[in-house]
N, C-alpha and C positions, 0 to 999 in steps of 0.2 A: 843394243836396246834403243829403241828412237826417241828422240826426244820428245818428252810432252809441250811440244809449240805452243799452244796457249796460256801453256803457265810460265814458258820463259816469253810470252807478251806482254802475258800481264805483269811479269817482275819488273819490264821495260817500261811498262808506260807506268806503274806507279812509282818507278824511281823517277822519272822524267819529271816530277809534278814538282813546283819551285817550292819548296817545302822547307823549316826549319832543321837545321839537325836533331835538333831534340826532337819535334816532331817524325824526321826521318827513321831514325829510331825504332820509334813507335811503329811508324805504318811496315817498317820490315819485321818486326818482332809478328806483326798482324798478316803481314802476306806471308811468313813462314808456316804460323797455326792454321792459315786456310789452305796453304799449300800442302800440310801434313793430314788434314781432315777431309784433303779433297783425292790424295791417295794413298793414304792412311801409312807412310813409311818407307821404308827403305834408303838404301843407300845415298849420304848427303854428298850435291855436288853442289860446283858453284858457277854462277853465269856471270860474267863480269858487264855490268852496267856500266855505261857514262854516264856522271852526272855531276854539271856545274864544275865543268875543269879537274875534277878527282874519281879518282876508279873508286866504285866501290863494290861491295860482295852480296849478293842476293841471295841465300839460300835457296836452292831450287832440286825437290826429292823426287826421285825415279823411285818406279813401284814395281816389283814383280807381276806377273798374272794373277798371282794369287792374293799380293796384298791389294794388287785392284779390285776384288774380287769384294774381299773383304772391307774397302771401302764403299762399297755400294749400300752396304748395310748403315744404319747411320748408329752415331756411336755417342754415349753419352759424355758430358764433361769428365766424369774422373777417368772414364776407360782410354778417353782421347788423349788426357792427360801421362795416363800409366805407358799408354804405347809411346808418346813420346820422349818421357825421362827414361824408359826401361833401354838400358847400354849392352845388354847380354842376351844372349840366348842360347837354351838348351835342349837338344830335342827338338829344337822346332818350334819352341817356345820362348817368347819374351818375357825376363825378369828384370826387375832390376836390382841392383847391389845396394847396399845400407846408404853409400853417399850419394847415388841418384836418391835416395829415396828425402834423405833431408833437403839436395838441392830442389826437388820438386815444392818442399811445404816453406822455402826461403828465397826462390825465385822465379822470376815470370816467364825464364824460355828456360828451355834446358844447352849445356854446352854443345857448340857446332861441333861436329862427330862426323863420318865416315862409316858408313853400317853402325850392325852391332856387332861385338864380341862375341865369337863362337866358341865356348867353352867346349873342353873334349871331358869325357868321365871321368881321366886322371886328376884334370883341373881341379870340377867339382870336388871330390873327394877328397883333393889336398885342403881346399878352403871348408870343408864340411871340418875336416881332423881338427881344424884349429880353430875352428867356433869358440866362444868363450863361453865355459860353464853357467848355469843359471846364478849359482853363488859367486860370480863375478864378474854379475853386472851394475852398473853402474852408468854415471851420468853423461858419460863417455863412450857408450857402448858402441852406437853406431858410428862416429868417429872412429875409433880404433877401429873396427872391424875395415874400413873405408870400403873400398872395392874388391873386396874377397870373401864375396857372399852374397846371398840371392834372395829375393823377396819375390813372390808369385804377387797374380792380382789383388787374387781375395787375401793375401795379405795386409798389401796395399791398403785394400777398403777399412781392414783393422786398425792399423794400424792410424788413418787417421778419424778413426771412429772415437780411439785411444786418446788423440791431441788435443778433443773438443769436447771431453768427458769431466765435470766437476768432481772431486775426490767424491763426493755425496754420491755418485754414480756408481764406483769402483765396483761396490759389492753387488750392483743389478748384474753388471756389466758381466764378471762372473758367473752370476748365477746363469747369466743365459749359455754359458758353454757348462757348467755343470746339471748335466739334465737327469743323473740319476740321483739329484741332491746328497749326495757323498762328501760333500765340502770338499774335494778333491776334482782336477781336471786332469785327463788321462789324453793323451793323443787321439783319442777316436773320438774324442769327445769334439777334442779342439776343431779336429778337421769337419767335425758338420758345419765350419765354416765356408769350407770349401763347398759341399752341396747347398747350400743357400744360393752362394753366388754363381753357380757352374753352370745355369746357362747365359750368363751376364760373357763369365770367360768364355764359353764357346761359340756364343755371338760374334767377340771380333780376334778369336784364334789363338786366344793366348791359350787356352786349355783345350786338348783333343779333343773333338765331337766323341760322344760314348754312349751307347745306351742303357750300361751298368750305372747302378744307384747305388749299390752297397758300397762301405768306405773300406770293407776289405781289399776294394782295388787296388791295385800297385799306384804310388805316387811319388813324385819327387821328392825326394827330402830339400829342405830347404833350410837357412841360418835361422831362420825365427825355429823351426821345428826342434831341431839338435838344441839348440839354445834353452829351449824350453824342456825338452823330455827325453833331450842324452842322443848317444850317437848312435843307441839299441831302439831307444823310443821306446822304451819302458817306463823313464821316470813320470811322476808325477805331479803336477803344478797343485799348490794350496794358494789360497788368498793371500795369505802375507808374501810372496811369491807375486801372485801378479799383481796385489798393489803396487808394490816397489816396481816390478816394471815398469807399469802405467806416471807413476809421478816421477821414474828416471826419462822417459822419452819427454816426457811435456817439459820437463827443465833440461833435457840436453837441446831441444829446438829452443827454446825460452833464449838460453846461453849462445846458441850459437847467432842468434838473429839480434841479442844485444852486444856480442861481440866483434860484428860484422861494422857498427857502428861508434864503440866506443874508441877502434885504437889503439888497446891497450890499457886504458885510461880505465879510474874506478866508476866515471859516471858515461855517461851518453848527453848530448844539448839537448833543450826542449824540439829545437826545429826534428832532430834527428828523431825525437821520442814520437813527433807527428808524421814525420814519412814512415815510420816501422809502423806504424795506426792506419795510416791509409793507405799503404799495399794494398792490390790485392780485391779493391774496394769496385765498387761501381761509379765513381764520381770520374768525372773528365777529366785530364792531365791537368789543364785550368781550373777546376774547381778547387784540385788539390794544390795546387800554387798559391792560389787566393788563401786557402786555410793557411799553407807555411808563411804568409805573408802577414798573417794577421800575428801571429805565431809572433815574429822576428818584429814586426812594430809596437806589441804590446808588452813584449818581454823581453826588451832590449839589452839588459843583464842576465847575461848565463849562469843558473845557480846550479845548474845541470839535476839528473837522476843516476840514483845508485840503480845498481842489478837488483836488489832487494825490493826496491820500491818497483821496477817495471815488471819483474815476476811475478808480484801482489796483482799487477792491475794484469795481466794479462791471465791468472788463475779467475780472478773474476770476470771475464769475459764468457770463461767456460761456466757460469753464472747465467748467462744473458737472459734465461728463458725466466728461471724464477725473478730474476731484475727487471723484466718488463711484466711481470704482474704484479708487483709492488708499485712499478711505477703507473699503473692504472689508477690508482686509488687519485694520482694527479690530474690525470685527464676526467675522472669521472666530477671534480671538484673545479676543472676547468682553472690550477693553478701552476703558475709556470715555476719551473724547475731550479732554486737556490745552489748550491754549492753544499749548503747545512743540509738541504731536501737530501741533494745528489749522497752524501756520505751516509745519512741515516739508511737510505733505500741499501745501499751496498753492508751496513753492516748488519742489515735481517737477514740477505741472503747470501753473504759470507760466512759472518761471525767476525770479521775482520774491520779496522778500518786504515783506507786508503790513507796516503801521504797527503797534507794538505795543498804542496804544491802539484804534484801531481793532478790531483782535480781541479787544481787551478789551470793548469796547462790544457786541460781536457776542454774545458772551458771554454778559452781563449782559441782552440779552434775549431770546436761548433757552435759558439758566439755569434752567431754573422753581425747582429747588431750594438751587440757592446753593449746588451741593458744587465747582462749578469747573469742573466737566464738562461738553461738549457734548453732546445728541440728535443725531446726525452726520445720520440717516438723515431726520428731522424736520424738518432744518434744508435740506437739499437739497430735500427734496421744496416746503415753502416758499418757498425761494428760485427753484427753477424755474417755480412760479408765478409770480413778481414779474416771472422774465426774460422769460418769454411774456407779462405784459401781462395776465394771468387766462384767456389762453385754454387754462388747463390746469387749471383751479378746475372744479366740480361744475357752473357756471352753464353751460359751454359746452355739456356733455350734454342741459343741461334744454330739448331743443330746442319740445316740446309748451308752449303757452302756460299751460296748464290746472297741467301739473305746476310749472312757472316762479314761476306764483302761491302755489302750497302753497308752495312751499319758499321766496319770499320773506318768509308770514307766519310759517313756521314759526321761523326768525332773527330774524322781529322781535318775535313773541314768548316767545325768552328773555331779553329787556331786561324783563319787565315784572317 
């Protein structure tokens, strides 16, 4: 297969650029997602770059015909995203396993990898066997399961449609797959997920082109399917059922992205509670330094946060929308935002109220100027970034590879 020469150019000439390492970083984390979106996959090699007296590794992906083919098409942030966390494939198709599926909602690239895994039908069928029951799951589930097991696209999209859902949600959420309002959800039900989405998947080929509409069609079984409705696909899902699923995923992510940072330890730093805040985010590498800075000079004493207290403020997040029309009632009065304002607005549209450090800490870094007051309007709009994951940051618009590149050098060079 021949090499695509002008993307091992452009890995040369933007390692060549006298750049920070932390920056460096950055700008190879950025030429890897334009290099994936520019041929949408396949097989990862490596171009060994010079740069500054030290070898380093550029990731640089060879495409089949086909998946060129399929990069022509342009493809949206999550699909972009799916194809690149997805480690396996079956059929012909890209899936990914339960622990890409966390690494995706707790990290900004996925791990350097070599293809994907081609599972054969004996595989499958060994990890389908051993799916774990509906009655035992738990807050552990995709962990245990790790990589023996398959999530399709239109899972995917469930599943983080699941992580941004307020519990006040839960019962819409259902309702819209119980469509013969039987208070029960039955596998045919489930799968008109899959026709929702099916020409999203057959856009960039994770799902065979078909011109069958009915869901009697043959389909993959998949770990979310067995998990949910048996290894016959007879059983059937009630509310209290996928409640508890829905509030075990949001605190098995909660847990795993506060335990990435505590240690081991009961609490997490304040600095640490402001980088898990601004992943993710639309703010420049710099912007978010400057916040951790204000962070570490104004709260010089670490009194840390419990898990208790970060999975409060992170359930209110999945809040945000009813939180920013409470908090109009501010803007229409043209008054800025106290700490007493901030906790009253969260416990209309909780029922809850935050830790008081906590919202101190919130504070302190969207503060810019120290008077006490919150950017109400500032502060949503960033944080709903965080809750989607980035797919609501400028990067998911820059579908065009060509504008993708402007606007990665144009961030990397305000560092300089």
């Amino acid at each position: 297969m021949a090499v695509p020469q002008l993307l091992v150019r452009l890995a040369r000439q933007c390692a060549s650029l006298r750049i920070s390492q932390s920056s460096n970083r950055t700008a190879r984390r950025c030429i890897y997602s334009l290099m994936a979106s520019a041929v949408g996959g396949g097989a990862l090699y490596f171009v060994h770059v010079w740069m500054r007296d030290k070898l380093r590794f550029v990731p640089v992906l060879y495409a089949s015909q086909e998946e060129n083919e399929k990069a022509d098409r342009k493809m949206s942030y999550r699909e972009l995203r799916f194809h690149n966390f997805a480690s396996v494939e079956y059929d012909g198709i890209a899936y990914m396993t339960p622990q890409d599926f966390l690494e995706s909602v707790t990290e900004k690239a996925p791990r350097p990898r070599i293809g994907r895994g081609k599972l054969t039908r004996h595989e499958l069928e060994s990890w389908l066997r051993s799916t774990p029951k509906r009655s035992q799951g738990s807050e552990h589930l995709f962990r245990s399961i790790h990589d023996k097991g398959i999530i399709s696209y239109t899972e995917y999209l469930f599943l983080l449609c699941v992580l941004t859902k307020p519990h006040s949600g839960f019962r819409i959420a259902f309702n819209m797959f119980d469509t013969d309002g039987n208070q029960i959800v039955d596998k045919r039900e489930f799968l008109v997920l899959e026709r929702v989405f099916s020409k999203q998947g057959q856009r960039i080929g994770l799902q065979p082109p078909s011109e069958q509409t009915e869901l009697e069609k043959e389909v993959t079984d998949t770990t979310l399917l067995v998990h949910f409705f048996g290894p016959k696909g007879t059983d059937v899902l009630n509310y209290q059922d996928f409640h508890r699923f829905m509030e075990n995923l949001q605190s098995e992510v909660i847990e795993l992205e506060f335990h990435e940072f505590s240690h081991g330890m009961s609490t997490i730093s304040e600095v640490s509670f402001a980088t898990i805040l601004l992943r993710y985010t639309n703010l420049h590498h710099s912007e978010i330094e400057e916040c951790l800075e204000r962070v570490r000079q104004r709260m010089p004493e670490e009194k840390g946060i419990s898990f208790e207290e970060f999975k409060k403020f992170c359930q209110f997040l999945n809040n945000l929308d009813d939180f920013a029309l409470t908090m109009k009632m501010y803007s229409y009065a043209e008054k800025s935002v106290s700490q007493e304002d901030f906790q009253r607005a969260v416990k209309v549209c909780t029922g809850y109220m935050l830790g008081p450090h906590v919202v101190n800490t919130v504070f302190q870094i969207f503060d810019s100027d120290g008077d006490g007051n919150l950017s109400h309007q500032e502060f949503i709009n960033i944080m709903k970034d965080r809750l989607h994951r980035g797919a609501r940051s400028h990067l998911m618009h820059t579908q065009n590879t060509w504008d993708a590149f402007r606007s990665c050098v144009r961030n990397e060079m305000r560092s300089f």
